[in-house]
Residue, then its C-alpha position, 0 to 999 in steps of 0.5 A: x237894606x241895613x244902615x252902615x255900621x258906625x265907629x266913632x274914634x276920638x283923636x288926639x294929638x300924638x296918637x298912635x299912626x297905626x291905631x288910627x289908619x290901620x283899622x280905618x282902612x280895615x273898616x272901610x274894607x268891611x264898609x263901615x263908616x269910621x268918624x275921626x273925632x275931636x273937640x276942635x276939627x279945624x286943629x291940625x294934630x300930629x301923629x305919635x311920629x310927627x305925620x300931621x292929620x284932622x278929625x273929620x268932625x267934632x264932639x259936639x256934632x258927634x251922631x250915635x255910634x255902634x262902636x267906639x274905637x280909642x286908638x293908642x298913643x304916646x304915654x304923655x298924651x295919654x296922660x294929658x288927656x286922663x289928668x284933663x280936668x275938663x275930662x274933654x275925652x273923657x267925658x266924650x268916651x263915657x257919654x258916647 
């Protein structure tokens, strides 16, 4: 038997609800594993809407992954994230 497929996806504060939880759920349909990902995840973020949500682990604990899923967001987010000068996600995104 195969390993499971895995799908990192980074979270952020202000993603878009949809482009998390919608493929999350279609992804477990098809069995595989989705990891919500972020650099810290003991922060509560909010969706794009204000619905409060966790990654389920960190950057740093991140394993290897077959895919990467970058959901949307609000734009000032979006922006905060591309402007960072840590590259945080960035870096994250490139390297995974």
């Amino acid at each position: 038997m195969a390993d499971k497929i895995r799908i990192a996806m980074p979270v952020y504060d202000q993603a878009d609800m949809l482009d998390v939880a919608g493929p999350c759920e279609m992804f477990r349909w098809a069995d595989i594993i989705v990891d919500l990902l972020a650099p810290d995840p003991s922060v509560e973020f909010r969706f794009n809407g204000g619905f409060p949500f966790k990654a389920t682990q960190s950057f740093a604990n991140a394993g290897t992954y077959d895919a990467l899923w970058v959901p949307g967001g609000a734009p000032q987010a979006l922006a905060d994230i591309i402007n960072d000068k840590n590259r945080t996600y960035l870096n994250f995104i490139t390297e995974t």
